[in-house]
C-alpha positions as CSV (number, residue, x, y, z in Angstrom):
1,X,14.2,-13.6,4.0
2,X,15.4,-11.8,0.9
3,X,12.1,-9.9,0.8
4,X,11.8,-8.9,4.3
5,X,15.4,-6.9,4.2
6,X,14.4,-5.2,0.9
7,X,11.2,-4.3,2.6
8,X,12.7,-3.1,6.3
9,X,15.2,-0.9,4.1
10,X,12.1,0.5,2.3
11,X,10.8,1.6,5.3
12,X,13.3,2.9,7.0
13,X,14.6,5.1,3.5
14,X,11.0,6.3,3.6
15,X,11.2,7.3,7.0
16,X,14.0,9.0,6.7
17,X,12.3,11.1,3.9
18,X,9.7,11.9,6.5
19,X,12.4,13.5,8.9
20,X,14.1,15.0,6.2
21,X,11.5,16.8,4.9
22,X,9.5,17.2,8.6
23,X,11.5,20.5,8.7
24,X,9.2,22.5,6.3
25,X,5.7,21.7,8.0
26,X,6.4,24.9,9.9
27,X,5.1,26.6,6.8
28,X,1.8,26.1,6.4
29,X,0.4,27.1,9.5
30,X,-2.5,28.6,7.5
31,X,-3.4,25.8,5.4
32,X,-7.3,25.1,4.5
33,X,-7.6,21.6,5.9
34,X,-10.0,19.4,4.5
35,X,-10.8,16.1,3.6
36,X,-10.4,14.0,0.0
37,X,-12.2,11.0,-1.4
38,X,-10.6,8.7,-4.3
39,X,-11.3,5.5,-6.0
40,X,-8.7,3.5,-7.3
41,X,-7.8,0.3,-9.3
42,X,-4.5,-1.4,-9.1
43,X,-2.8,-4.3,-10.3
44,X,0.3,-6.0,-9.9
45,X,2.7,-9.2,-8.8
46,X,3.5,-11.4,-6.1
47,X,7.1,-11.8,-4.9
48,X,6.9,-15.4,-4.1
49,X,5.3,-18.9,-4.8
50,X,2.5,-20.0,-5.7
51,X,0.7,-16.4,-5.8
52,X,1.2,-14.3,-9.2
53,X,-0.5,-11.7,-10.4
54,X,-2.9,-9.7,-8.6
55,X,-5.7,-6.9,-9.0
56,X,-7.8,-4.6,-6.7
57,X,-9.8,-1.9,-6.3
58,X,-10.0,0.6,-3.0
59,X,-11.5,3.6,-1.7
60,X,-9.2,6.1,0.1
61,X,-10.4,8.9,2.4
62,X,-7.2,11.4,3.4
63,X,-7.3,14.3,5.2
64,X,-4.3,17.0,5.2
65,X,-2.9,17.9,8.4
66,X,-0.8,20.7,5.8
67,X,-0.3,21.4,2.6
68,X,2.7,18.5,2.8
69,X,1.2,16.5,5.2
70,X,-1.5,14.0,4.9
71,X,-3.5,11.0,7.2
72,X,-4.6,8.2,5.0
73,X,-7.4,5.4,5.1
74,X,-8.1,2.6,2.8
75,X,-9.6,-0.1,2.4
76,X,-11.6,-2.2,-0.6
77,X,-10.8,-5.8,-2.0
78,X,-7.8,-7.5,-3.7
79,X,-7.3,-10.5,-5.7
80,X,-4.2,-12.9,-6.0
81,X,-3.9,-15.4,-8.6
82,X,-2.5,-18.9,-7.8
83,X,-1.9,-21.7,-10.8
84,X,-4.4,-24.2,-10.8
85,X,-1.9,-27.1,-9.5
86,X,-0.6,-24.4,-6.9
87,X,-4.1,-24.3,-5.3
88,X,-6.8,-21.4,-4.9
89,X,-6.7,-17.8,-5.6
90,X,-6.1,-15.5,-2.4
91,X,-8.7,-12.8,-1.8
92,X,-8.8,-10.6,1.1
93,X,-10.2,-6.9,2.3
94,X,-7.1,-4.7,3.2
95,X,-7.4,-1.8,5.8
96,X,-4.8,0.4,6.0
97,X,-3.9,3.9,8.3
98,X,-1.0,5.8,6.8
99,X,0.9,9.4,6.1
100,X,1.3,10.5,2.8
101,X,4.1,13.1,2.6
102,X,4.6,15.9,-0.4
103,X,8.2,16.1,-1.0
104,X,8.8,18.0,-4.2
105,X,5.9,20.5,-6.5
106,X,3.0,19.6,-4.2
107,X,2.7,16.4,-6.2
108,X,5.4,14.2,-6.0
109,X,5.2,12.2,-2.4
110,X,5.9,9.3,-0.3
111,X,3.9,7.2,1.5
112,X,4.0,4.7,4.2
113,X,1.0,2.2,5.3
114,X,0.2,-0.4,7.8
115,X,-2.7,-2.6,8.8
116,X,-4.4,-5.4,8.3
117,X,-5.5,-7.8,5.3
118,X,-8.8,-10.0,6.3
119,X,-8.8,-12.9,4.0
120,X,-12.2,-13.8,2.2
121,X,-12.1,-16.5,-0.6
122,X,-12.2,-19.9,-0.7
123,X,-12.0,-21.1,2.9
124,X,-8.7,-18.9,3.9
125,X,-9.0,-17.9,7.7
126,X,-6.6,-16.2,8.4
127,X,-5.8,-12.1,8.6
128,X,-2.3,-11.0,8.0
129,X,0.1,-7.8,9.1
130,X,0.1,-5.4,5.9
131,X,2.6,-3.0,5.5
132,X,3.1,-0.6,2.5
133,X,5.9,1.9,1.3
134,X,5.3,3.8,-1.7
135,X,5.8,6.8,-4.1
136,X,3.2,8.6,-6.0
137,X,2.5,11.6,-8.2
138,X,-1.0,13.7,-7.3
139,X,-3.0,16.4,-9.3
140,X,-6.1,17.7,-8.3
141,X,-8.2,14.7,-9.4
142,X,-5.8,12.1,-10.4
143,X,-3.1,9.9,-8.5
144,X,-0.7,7.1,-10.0
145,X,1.6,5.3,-7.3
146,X,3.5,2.5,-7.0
147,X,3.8,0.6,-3.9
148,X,5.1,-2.8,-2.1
149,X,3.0,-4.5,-0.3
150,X,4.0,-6.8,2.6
151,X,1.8,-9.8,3.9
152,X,3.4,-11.4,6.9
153,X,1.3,-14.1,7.8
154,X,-0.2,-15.3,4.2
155,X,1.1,-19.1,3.6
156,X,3.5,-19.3,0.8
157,X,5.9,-22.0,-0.9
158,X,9.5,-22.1,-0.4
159,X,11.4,-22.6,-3.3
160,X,12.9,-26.2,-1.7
161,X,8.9,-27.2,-1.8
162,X,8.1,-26.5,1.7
163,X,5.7,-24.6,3.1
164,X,6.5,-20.7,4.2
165,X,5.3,-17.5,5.0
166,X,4.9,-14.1,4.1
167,X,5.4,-12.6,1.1
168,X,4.9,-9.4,-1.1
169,X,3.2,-7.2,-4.1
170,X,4.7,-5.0,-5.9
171,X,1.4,-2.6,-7.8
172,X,0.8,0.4,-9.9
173,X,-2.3,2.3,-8.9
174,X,-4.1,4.6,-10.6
175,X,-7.0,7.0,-8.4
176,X,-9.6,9.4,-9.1
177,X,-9.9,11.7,-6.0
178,X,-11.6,14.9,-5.5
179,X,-12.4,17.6,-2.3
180,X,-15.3,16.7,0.2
């Protein structure tokens, strides 16, 4: 429960950056629109029991409505490692929609994701609600963010030994991107 108040005020500080700074998109009315490809790799850890660390790779197209404004899609694969007595490792195929928003130089920004995370390793069936709140830095072919990552519907263990659900990542990624 602890993780699902930490992330619900995540998302609503990062909207609240959004309306904030939603002021200032008047200004590039004469922005050269386009679209951008990167590749990233990320790693991280798991906010609850039995998963632990975790690694990925993902392919991210954006396109930027201005020069502060950008749509985002992304997908790719991402691993979660269990214990051996905790049971098997958790791999899935995330796709996420989501607006990345500039907020100080051009390359500072905030961004928010949601979607869906399609399990696909060792006999998990079952696709969960992903949501994502982050904060990056951008150049013109590099990007390093940091995000959490929510899974609603993954199984999980309760610290009392029962069985729960839902839990979080917390991940540094590092991109290379470039112009289409």
């Amino acid at each position: 429960m602890k993780t699902t108040k930490k992330f619900t005020a995540a998302i609503l500080f990062t909207l609240a950056l959004f309306t904030f700074n939603g002021a200032k998109a008047q200004e590039t009315s004469k922005y050269d629109q386009g679209f951008r490809l990167g590749f990233g790799l990320s790693g991280g850890y798991a906010t609850e029991d039995p998963y632990k660390a975790a690694v990925g790779g993902d392919v991210r197209l954006q396109y930027d409505l201005t020069k502060r404004y950008s749509i985002t899609l992304t997908t790719g694969y991402n691993h979660i490692f269990v214990s051996e007595s905790d049971g098997k490792d958790l791999g899935f195929i995330p796709v996420k929609a989501g607006l990345k928003a500039f907020i100080w130089n051009d390359q500072f920004y905030l961004t928010g994701e949601a979607g869906a995370a399609f399990s696909v390793a060792n006999n998990y069936n079952q696709t969960s609600l992903l949501l994502a709140p982050g904060i990056g830095y951008a150049t013109k072919y590099i990007d390093i963010s940091a995000r959490y990552e929510h899974y609603s519907d993954f199984k999980t263990i309760n610290n009392d030994g029962t069985p729960g659900q839902g839990f979080g990542q917390v991940a540094i990624r590092l991109a290379y991107g470039f112009k289409l």
